[in-house]
N, C-alpha and C positions, 0 to 999 in steps of 0.2 A: 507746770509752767514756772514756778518761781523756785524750784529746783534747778531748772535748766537755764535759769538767771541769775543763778548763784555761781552757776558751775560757769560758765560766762566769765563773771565777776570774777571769778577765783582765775582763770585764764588769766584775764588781761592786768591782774595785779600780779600775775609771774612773770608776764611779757615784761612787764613794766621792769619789775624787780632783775632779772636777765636784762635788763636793757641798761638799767642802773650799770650793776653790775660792770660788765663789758665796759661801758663807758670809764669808769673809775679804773679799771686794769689797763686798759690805752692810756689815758691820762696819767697811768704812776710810768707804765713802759713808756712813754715819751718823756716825761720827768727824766727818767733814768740816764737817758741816752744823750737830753738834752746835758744831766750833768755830768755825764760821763765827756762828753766831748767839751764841755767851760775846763775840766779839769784836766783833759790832756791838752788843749789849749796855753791853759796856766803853767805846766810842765814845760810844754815847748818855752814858754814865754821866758821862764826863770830859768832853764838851760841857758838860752840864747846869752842873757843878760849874765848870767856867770861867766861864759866862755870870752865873754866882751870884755867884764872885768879883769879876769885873768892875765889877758895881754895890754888891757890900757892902763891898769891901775898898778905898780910896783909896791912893794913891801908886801906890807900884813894883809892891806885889802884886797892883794893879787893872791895869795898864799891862802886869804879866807876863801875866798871864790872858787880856789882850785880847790882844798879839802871836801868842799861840800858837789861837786861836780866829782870827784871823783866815789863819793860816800852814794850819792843818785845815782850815779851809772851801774857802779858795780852792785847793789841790792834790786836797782831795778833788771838787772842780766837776771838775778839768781830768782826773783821771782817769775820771771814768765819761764826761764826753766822747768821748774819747779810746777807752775799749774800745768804746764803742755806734756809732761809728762808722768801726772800726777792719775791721770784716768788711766791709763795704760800698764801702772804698776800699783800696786796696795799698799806695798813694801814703803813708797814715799810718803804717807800719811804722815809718820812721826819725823820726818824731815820737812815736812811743811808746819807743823807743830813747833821744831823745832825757829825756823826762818820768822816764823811768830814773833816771839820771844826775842829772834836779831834782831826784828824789826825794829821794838819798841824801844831797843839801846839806839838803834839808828837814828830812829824819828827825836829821839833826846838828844843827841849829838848835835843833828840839824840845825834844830833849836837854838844850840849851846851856841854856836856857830854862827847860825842868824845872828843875835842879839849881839854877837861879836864885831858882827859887821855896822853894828850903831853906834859903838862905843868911840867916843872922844879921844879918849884917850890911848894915843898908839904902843904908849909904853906897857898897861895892861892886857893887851891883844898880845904884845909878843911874849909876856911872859905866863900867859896861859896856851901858846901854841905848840908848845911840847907836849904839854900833858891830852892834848886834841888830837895833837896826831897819833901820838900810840893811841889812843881812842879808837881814832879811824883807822891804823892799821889792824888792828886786833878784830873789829868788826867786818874790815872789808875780809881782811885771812878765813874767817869765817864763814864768810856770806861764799867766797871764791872756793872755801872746801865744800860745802853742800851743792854747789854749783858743777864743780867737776865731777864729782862722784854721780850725778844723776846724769851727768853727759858719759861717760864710764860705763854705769848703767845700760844707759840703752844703745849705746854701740856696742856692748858686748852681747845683749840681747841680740839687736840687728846682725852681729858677727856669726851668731849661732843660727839664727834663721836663715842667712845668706850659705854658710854650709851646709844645713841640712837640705834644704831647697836647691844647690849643688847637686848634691850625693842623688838626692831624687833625679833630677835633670841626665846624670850621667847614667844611671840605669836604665830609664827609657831611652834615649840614646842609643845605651848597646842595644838593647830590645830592639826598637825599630832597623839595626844595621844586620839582622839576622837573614837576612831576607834569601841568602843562600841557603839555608839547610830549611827554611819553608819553603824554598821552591822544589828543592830536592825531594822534599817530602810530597808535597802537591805533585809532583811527578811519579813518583813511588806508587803513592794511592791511585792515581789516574791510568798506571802501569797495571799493577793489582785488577781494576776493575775493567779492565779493558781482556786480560787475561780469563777473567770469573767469565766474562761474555761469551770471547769469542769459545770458550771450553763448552761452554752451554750449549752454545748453537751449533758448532760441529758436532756435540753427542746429538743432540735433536735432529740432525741432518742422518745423521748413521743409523738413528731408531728407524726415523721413518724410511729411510731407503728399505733395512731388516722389514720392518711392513708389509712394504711395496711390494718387494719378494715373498716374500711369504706370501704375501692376496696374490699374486701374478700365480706364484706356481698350484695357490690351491685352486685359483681358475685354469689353469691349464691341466692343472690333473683332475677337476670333473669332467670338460671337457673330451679329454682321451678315454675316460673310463665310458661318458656316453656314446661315442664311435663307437668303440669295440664290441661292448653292448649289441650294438644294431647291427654290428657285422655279422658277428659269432653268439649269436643266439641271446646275447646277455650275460654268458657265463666265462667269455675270457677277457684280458686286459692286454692291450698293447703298449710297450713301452716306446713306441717310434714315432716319428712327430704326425701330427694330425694331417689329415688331407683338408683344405681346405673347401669349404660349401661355394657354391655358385653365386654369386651377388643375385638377391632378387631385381632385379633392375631389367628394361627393355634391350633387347640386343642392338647394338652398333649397325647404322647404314652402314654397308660398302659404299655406297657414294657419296656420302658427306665425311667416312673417315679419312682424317688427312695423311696424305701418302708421305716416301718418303725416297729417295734417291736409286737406295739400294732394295727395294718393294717390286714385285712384278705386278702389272696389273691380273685382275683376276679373268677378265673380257680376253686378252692376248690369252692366255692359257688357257682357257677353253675353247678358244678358236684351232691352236697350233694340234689337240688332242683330237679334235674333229677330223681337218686336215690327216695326220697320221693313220686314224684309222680308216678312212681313205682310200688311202693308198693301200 
């Protein structure tokens, strides 16, 4: 008994414990998703707000707005490149390693950049904007080679699987267009075994005829030998045809056989013989 209420107890603190559990794994995956969506949100939001500045603000605040809109576009292109093609080839590992390592020049730039855009003083802004933007050119040339080359990548991959998958395609193709020389064939063979038949059954026709004969004439020649037997003592043979035996059967009325046109009756000719002698 208090075995089987341990074993109980040891249950329902695993239920429990799996219940925990679960519950904390929901609670982080909703976490996640909740700050995954504040943070593309925030993106959207500081997009917006740069592209605004851009066209309403002239000088350095316009030129700040565009450096850093153009630094976000182009690293955020080469990263989702980069993961959507990153399962499909191995080879991109150290290009993702690499984009790393761009990153973290980027995210400093950013930065550089942000805090540019607080500054008072406009004379400072413009004479740190040169050195910012070879900055940003040098990072984005970067971020735009690892970018192309994975796009490179997998259309050349795609180019080879759309060829070979071609080449397949046009070989069944011819295959299925053959259908003349299999049908020619399926007639040939159907030709063949119709020939193997009928050769069979007209020998089988000719056997048994040879047979038939043969049984016919070995009954016709007991036959004749038993006639001639009963003629001539037993001891001679005839070779001319048999006389036939009498049917056992009841002899024919004259008066129920049916007459015929050119028939005398038999009554008139023994009447006429009467007569004759007669006279």
């Amino acid at each position: 008994m208090e075995a089987a209420v341990a074993i109980f107890g040891l249950l329902f603190v695993l239920f429990v414990a799996a219940g925990v559990f679960l519950t904390v794994k929901a609670a982080q995956a909703a976490k996640r998703g909740v700050d995954r969506k504040v943070a593309q949100a925030r993106r959207t939001v500081e997009d917006t707000t740069l592209r605004a500045r851009q066209f309403t603000q002239p000088g350095a605040a316009g030129e700040l707005a565009q450096l850093r809109l153009s630094l976000r576009t182009s690293m955020r292109a080469t990263q989702e490149i980069l993961r959507s093609a990153a399962p499909d080839d191995a080879s991109l590992a150290e290009a993702g390693r690499l984009f790393e390592r761009l990153s973290a020049h980027g995210r400093e730039l950013d930065e550089d950049l942000r805090r540019l855009e607080r500054e008072p003083n406009k004379a400072t802004v413009a004479a740190h904007l040169p050195e910012l933007r070879e900055r940003l050119e040098r990072i984005t040339h970067s971020a735009e080679s690892l970018r192309w080359a994975a796009r490179d990548r997998a259309r050349k991959f795609a180019d080879d699987d759309l060829a070979a998958l071609s080449d397949q395609i046009d070989v069944e193709a011819g295959a299925l267009r053959h259908w003349s020389d299999d049908t020619a064939g399926w007639e040939r063979r159907q030709g063949m075994d119709g020939g193997s038949s009928s050769g069979g059954s007209s020998g089988g026709g000719a056997g048994s005829g040879s047979r038939s004969g043969a049984d016919a004439g070995v009954v016709g020649g007991a036959g004749t030998g038993a006639d001639a037997g009963s003629g001539h003592g037993g001891k001679g043979y005839s070779w001319g045809p048999a006389e036939e035996e009498a049917p056992a059967i009841t002899a024919r009325d004259a008066r129920t056989q049916p007459t015929y046109p050119w028939e005398k009756t038999p009554e008139r000719e023994t009447s006429r013989r009467a007569e004759g002698g007669a006279v």
